[in-house]
VMD Tcl script that builds the backbone (N, CA, C; Angstrom):
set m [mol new atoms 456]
animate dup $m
set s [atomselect $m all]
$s set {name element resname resid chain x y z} {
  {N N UNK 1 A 83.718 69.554 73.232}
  {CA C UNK 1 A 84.930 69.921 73.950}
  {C C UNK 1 A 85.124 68.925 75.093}
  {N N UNK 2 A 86.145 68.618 75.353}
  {CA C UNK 2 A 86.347 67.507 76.489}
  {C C UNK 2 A 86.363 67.596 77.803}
  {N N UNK 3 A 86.235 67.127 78.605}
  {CA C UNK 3 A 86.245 68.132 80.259}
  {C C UNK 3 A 87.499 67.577 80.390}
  {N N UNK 4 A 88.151 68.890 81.061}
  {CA C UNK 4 A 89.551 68.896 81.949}
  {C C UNK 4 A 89.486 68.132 83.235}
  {N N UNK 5 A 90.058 67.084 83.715}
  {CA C UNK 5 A 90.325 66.863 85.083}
  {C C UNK 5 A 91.670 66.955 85.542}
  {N N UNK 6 A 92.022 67.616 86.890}
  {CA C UNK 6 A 93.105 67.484 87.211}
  {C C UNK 6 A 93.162 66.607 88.616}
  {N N UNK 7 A 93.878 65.562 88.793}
  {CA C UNK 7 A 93.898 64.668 89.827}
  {C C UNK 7 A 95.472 64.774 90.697}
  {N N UNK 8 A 95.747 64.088 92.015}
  {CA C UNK 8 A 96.704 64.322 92.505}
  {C C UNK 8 A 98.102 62.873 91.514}
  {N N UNK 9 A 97.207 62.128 91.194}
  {CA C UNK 9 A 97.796 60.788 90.661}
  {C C UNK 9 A 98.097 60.925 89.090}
  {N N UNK 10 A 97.701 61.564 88.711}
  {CA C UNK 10 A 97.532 61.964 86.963}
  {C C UNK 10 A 98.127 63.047 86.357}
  {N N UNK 11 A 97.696 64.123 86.994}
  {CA C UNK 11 A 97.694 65.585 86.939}
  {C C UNK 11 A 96.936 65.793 85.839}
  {N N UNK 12 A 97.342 66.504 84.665}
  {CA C UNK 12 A 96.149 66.973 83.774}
  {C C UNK 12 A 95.923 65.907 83.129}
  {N N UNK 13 A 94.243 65.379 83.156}
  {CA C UNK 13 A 93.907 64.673 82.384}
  {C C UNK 13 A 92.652 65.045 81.788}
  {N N UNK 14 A 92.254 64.718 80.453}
  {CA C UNK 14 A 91.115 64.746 79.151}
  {C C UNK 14 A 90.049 63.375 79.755}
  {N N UNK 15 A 88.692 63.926 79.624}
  {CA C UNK 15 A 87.838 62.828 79.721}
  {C C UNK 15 A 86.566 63.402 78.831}
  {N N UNK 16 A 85.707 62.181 79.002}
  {CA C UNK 16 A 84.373 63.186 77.620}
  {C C UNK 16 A 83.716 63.764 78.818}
  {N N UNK 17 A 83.203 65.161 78.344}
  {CA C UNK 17 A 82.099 65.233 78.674}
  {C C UNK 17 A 82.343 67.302 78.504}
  {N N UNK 18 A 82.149 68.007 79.566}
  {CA C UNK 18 A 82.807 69.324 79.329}
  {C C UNK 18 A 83.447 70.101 80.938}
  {N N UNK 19 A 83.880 70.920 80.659}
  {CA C UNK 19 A 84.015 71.814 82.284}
  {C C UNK 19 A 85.682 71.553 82.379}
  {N N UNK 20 A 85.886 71.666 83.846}
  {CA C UNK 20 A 87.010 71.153 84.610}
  {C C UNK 20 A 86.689 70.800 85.809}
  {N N UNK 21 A 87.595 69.941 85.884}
  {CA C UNK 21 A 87.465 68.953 87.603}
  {C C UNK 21 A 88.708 69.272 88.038}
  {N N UNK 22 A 89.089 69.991 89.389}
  {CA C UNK 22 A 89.633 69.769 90.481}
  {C C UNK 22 A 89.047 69.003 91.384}
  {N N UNK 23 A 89.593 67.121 91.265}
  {CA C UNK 23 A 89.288 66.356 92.571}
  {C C UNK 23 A 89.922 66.784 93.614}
  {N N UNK 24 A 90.722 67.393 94.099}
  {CA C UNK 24 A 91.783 67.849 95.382}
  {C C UNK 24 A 91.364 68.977 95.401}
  {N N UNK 25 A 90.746 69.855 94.842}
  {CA C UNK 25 A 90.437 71.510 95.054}
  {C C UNK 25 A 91.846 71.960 94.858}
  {N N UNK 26 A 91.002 73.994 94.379}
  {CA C UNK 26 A 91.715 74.292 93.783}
  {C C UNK 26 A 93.086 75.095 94.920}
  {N N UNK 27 A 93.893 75.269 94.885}
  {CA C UNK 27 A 94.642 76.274 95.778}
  {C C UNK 27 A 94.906 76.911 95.601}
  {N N UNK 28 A 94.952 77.909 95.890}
  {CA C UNK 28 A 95.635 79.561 95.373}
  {C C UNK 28 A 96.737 80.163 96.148}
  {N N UNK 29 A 97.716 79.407 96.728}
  {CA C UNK 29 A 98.571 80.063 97.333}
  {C C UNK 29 A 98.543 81.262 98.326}
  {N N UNK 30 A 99.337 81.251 99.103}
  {CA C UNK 30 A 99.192 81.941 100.372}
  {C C UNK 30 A 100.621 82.677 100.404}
  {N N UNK 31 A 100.719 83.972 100.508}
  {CA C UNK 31 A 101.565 85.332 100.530}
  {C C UNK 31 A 101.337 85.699 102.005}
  {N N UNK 32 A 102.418 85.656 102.690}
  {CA C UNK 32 A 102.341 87.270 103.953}
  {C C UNK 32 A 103.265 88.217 103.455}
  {N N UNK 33 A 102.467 88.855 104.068}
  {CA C UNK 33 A 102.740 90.671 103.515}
  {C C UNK 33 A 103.097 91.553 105.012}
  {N N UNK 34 A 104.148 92.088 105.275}
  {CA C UNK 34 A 103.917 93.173 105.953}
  {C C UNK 34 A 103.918 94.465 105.370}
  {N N UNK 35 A 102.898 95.639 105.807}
  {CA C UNK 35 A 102.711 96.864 105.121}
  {C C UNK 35 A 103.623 97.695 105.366}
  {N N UNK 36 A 103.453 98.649 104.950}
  {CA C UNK 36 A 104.770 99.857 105.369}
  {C C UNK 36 A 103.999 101.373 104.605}
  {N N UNK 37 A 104.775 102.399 105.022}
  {CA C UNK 37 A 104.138 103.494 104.764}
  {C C UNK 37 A 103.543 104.041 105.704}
  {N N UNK 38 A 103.161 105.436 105.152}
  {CA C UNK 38 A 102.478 106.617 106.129}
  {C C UNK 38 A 101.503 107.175 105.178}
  {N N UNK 39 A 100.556 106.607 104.716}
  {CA C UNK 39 A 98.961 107.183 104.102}
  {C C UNK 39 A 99.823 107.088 102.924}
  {N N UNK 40 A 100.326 106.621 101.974}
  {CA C UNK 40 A 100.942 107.103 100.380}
  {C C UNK 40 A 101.180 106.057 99.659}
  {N N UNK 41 A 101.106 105.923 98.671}
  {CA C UNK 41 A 100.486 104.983 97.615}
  {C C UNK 41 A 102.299 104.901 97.370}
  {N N UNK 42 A 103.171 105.202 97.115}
  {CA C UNK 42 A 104.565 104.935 96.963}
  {C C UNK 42 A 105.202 104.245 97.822}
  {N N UNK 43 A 105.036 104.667 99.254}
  {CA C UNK 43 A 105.592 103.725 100.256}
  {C C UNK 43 A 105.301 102.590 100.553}
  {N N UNK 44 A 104.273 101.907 99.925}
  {CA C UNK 44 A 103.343 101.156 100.632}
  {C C UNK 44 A 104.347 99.827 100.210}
  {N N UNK 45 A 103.566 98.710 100.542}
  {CA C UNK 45 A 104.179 97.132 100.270}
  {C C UNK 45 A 103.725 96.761 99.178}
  {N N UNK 46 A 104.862 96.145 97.911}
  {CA C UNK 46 A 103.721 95.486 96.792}
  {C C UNK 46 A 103.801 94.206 97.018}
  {N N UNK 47 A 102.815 93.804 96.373}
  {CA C UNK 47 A 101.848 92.453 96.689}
  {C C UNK 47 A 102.713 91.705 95.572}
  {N N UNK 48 A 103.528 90.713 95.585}
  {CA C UNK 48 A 103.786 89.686 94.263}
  {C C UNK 48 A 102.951 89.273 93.509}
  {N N UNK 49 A 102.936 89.629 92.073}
  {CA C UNK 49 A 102.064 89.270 90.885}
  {C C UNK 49 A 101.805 87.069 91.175}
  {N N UNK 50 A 102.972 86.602 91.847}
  {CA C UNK 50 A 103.227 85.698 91.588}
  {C C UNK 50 A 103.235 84.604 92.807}
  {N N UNK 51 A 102.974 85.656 94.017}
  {CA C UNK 51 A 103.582 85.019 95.301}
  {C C UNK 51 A 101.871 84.348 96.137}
  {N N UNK 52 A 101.364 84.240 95.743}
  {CA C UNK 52 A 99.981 83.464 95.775}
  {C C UNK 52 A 99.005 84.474 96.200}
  {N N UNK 53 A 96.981 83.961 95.642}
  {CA C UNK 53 A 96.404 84.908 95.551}
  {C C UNK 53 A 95.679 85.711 97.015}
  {N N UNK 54 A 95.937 84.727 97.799}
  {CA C UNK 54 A 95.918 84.809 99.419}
  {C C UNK 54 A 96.180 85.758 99.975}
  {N N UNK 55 A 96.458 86.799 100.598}
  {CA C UNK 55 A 97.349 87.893 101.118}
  {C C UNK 55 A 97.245 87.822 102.632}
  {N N UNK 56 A 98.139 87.683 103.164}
  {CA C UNK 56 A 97.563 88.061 104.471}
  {C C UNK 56 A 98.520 88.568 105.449}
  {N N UNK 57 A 98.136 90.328 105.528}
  {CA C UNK 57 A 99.159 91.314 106.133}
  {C C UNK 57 A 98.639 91.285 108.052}
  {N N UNK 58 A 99.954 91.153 107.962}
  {CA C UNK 58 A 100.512 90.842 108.995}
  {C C UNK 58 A 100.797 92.533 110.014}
  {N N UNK 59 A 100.696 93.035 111.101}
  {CA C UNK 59 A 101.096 93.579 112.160}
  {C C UNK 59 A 101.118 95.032 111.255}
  {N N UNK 60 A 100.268 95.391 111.288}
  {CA C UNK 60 A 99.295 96.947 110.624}
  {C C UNK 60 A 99.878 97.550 111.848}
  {N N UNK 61 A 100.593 98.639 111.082}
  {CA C UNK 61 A 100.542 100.103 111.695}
  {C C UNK 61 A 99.648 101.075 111.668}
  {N N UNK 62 A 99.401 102.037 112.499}
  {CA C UNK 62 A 98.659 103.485 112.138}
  {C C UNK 62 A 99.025 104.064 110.120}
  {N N UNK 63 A 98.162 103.962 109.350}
  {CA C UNK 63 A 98.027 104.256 108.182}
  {C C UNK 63 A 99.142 103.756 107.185}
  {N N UNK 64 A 99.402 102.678 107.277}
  {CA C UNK 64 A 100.133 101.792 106.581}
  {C C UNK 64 A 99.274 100.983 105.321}
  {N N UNK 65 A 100.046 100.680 104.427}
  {CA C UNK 65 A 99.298 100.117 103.681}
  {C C UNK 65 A 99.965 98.805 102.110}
  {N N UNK 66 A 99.122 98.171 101.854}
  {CA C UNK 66 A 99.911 97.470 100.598}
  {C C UNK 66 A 99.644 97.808 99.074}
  {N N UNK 67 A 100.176 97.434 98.218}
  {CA C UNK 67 A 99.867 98.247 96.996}
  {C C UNK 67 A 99.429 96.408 95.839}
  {N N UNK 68 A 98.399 96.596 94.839}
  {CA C UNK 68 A 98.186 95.672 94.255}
  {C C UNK 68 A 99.147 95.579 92.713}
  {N N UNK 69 A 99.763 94.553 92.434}
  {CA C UNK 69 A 100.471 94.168 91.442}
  {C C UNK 69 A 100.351 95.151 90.275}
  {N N UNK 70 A 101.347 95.735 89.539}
  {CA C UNK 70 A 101.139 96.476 88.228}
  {C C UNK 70 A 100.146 95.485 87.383}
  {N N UNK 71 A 99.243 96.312 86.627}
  {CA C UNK 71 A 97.670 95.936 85.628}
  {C C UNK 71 A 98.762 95.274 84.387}
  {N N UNK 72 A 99.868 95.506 84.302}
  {CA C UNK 72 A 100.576 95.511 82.513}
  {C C UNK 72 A 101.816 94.553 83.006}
  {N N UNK 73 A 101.963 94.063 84.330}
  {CA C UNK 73 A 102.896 92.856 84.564}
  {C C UNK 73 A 102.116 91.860 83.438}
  {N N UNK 74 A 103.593 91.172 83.322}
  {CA C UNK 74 A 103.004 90.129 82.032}
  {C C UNK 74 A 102.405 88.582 83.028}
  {N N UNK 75 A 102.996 88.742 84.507}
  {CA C UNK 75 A 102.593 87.586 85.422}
  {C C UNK 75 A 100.887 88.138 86.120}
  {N N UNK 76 A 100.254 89.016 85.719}
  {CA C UNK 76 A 99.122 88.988 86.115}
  {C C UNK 76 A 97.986 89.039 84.727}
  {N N UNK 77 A 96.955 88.059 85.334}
  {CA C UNK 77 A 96.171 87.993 83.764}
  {C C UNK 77 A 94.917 88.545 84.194}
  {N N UNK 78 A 93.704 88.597 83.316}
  {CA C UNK 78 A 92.700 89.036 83.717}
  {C C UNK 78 A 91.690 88.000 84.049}
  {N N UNK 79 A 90.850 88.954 85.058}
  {CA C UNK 79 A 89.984 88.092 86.208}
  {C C UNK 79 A 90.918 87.498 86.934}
  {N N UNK 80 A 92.539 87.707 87.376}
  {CA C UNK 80 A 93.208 87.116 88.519}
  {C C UNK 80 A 92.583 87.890 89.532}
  {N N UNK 81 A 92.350 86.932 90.736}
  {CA C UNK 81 A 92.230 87.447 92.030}
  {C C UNK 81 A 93.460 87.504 93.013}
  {N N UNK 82 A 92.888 88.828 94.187}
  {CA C UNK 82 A 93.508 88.391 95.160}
  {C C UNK 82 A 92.894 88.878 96.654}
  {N N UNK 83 A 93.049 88.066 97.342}
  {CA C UNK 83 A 91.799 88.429 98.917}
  {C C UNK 83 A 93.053 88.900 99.929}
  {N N UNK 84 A 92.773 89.892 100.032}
  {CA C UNK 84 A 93.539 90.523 101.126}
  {C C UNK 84 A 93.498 90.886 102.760}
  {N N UNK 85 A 93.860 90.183 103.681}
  {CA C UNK 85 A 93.224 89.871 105.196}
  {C C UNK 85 A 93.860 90.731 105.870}
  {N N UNK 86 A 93.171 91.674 106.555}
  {CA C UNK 86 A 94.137 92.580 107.477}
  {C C UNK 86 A 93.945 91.503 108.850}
  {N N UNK 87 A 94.883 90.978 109.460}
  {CA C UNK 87 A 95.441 90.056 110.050}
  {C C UNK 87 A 95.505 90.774 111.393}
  {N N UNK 88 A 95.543 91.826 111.644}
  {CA C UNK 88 A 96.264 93.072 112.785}
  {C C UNK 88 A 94.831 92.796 113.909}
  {N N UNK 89 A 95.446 92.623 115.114}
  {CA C UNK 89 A 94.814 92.414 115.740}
  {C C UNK 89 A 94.147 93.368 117.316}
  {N N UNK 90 A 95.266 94.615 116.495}
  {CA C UNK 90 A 94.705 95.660 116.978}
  {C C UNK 90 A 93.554 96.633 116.196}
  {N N UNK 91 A 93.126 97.862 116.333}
  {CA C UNK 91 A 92.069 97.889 115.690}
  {C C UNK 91 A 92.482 98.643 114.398}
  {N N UNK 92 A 94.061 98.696 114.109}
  {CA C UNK 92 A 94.530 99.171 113.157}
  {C C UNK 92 A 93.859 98.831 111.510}
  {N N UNK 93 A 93.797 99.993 110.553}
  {CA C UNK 93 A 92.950 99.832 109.506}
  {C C UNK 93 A 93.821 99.379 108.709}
  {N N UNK 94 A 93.782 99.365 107.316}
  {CA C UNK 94 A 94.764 98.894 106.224}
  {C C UNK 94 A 94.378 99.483 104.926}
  {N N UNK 95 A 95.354 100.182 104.514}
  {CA C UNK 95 A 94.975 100.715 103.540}
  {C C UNK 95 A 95.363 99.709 102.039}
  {N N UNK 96 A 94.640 99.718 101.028}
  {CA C UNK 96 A 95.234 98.963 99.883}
  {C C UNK 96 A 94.977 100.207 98.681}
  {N N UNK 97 A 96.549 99.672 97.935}
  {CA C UNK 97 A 95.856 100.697 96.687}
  {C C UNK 97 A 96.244 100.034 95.619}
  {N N UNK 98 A 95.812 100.743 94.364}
  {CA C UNK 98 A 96.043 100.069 92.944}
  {C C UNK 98 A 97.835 100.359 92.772}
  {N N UNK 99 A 98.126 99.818 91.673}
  {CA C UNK 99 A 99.407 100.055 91.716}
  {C C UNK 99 A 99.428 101.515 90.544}
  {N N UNK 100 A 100.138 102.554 90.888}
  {CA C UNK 100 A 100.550 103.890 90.587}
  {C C UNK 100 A 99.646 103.891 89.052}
  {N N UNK 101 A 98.946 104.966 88.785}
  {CA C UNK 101 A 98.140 105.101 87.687}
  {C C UNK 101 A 96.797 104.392 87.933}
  {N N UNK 102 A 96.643 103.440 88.441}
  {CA C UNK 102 A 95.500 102.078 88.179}
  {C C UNK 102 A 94.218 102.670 88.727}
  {N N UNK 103 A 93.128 102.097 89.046}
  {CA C UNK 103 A 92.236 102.009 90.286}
  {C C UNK 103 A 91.280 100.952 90.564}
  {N N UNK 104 A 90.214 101.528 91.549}
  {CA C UNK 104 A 89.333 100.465 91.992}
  {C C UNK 104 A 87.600 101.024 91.555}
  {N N UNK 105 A 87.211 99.735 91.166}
  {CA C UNK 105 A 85.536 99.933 91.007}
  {C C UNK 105 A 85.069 98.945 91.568}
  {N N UNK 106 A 83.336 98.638 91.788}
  {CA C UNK 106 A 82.738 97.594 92.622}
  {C C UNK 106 A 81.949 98.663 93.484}
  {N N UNK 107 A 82.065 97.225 94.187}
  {CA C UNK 107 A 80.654 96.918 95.518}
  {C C UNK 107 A 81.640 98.004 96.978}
  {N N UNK 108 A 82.704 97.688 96.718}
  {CA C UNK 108 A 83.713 98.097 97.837}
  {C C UNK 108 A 83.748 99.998 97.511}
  {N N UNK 109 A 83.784 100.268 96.462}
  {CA C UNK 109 A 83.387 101.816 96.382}
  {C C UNK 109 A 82.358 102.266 96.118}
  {N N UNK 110 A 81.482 101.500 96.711}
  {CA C UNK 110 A 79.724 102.370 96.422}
  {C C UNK 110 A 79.180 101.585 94.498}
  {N N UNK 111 A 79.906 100.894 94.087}
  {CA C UNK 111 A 79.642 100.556 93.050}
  {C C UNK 111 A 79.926 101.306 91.771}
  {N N UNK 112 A 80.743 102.470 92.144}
  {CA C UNK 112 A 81.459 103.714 91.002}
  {C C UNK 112 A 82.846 103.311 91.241}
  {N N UNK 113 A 83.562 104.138 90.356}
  {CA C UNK 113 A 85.430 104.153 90.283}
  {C C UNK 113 A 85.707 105.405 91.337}
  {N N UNK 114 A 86.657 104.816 91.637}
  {CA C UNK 114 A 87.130 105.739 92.641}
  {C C UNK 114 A 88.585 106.714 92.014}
  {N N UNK 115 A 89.057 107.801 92.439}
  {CA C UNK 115 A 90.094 108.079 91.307}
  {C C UNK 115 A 91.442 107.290 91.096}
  {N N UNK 116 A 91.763 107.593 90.008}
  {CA C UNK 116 A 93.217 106.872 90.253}
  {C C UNK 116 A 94.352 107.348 91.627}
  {N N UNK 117 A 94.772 105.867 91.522}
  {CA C UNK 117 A 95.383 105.900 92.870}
  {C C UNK 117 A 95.152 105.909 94.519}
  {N N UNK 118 A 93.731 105.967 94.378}
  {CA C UNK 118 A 93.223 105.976 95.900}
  {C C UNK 118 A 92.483 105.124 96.581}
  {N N UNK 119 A 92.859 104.560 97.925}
  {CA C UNK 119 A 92.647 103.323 98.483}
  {C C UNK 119 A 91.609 103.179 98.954}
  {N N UNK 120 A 91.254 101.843 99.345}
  {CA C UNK 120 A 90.091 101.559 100.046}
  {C C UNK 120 A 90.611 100.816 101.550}
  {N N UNK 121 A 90.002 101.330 102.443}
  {CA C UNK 121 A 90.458 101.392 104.246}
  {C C UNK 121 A 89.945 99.815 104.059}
  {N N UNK 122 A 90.392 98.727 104.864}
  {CA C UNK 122 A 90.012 97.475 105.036}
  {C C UNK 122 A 90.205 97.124 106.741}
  {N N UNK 123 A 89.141 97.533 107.600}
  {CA C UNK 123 A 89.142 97.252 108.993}
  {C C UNK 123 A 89.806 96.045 109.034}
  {N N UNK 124 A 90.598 95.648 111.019}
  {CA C UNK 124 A 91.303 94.966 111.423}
  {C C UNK 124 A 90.552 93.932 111.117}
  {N N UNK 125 A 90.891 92.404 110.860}
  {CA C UNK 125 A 89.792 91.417 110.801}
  {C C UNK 125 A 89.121 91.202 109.451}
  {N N UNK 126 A 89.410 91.867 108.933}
  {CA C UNK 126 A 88.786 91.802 107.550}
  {C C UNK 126 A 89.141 91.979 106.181}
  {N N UNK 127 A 88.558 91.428 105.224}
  {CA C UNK 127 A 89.102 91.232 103.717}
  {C C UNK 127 A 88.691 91.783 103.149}
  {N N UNK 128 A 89.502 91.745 102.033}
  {CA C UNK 128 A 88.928 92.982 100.674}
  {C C UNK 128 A 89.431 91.767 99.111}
  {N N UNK 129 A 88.425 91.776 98.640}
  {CA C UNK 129 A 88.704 90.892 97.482}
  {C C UNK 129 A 88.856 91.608 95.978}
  {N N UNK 130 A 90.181 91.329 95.483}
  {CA C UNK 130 A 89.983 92.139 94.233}
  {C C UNK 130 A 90.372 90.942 92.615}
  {N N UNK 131 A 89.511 91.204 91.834}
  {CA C UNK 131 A 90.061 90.972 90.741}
  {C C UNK 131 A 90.242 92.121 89.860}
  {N N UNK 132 A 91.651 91.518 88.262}
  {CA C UNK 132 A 91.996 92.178 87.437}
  {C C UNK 132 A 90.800 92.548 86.575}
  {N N UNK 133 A 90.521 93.324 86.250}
  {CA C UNK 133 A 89.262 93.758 85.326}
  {C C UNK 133 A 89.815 94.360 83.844}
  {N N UNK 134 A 91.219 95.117 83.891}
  {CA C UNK 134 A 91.227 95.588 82.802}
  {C C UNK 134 A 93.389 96.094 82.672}
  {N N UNK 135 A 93.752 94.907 81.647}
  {CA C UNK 135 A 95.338 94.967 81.674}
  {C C UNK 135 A 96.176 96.088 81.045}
  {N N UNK 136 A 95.692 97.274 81.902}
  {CA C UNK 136 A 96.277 98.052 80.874}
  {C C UNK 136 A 97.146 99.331 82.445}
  {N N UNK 137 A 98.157 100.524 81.805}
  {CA C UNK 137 A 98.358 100.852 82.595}
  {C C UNK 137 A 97.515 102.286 83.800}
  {N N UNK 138 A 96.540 102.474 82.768}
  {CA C UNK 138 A 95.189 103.067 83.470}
  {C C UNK 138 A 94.167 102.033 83.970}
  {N N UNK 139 A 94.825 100.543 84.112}
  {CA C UNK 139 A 93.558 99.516 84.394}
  {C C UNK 139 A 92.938 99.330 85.400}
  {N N UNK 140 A 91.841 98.715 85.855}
  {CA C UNK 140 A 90.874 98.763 87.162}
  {C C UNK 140 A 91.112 97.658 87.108}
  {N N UNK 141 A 90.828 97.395 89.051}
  {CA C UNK 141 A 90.651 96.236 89.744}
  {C C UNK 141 A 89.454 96.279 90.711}
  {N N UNK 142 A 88.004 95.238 90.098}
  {CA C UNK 142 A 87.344 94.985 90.833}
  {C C UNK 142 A 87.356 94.619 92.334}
  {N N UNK 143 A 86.696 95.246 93.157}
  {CA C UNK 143 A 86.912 95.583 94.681}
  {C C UNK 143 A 85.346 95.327 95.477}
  {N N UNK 144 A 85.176 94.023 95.963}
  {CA C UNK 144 A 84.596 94.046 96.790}
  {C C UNK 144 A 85.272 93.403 98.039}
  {N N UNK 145 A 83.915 93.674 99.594}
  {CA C UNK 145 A 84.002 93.106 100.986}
  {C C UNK 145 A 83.499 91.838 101.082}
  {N N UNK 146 A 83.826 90.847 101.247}
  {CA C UNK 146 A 83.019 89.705 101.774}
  {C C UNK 146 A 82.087 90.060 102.678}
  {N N UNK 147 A 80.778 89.291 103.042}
  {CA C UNK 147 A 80.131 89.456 104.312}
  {C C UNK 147 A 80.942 89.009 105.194}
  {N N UNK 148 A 80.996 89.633 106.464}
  {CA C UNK 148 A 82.230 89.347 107.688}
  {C C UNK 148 A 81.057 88.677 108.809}
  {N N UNK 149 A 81.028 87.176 108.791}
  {CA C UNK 149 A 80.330 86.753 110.070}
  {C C UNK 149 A 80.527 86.863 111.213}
  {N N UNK 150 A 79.650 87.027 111.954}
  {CA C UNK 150 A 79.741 87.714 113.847}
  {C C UNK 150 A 79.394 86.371 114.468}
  {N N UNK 151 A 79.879 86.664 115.764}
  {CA C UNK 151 A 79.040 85.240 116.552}
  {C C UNK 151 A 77.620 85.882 116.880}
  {N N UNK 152 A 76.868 84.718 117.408}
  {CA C UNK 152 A 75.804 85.188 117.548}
  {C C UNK 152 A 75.216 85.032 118.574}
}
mol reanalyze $m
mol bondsrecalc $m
mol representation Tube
mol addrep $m
């Protein structure tokens, strides 16, 4: 099989050997989000299947929250990610949820599924990383925390 390279001068190019090369690294686009809502998985903000995998919500209210892309959009594939930054620089939390029917499993819920429809709190300052795990409209999205470094 040939390895993929993609260059800024070329763009996709074939060479021997195997893998893929991003010489420029890869980018994943960058989305701001402001949340909306009062604790409820309907009100909340949805996240664009399309609008890059970046998220980063902006000026958190008291129990506000964003909602993750429908599992059965034909613009989200599986193993897409997306890292979600509560940006709020008060000590406001952030709620995220699956999109209506869906849910979350991982490291971020104790390592079990959590039920459909119900969020995981993401303190001020901090991310929550999810990928697509399963494209369907009962589908899960893997949910973990990054380690959050402190000064020291």
């Amino acid at each position: 099989m040939p390895k993929i390279v993609v260059t800024n001068d070329k763009g996709l190019i074939q060479q021997s050997g195997a893998g893929v090369n991003f010489s420029t690294g890869l980018a994943m686009g960058l989305q701001t989000v402001t949340p909306a809502g009062s604790s409820s998985q309907s009100d909340s903000t949805l996240i664009s299947s399309t609008g890059g995998s970046i998220v980063s919500v902006t000026t958190t209210g008291a129990n506000q929250g964003v909602r993750l892309p429908d599992l059965t959009d034909s613009a989200v594939s599986l193993g897409q990610k997306f890292i979600i930054h509560n940006n709020d620089a008060s000590p406001n939390t952030l709620l995220v949820y699956p999109f209506s029917g869906q849910k979350f499993i991982g490291a971020a819920v104790g390592g079990a599924a959590l039920a459909a429809n119900a969020a995981i709190t993401v303190l001020a300052g901090s991310s929550l990383e999810c990928y697509a795990m399963s494209l369907s409209s009962s589908g899960s999205w893997l949910a973990f925390e990054p380690v959050r470094a402190t000064n020291a």
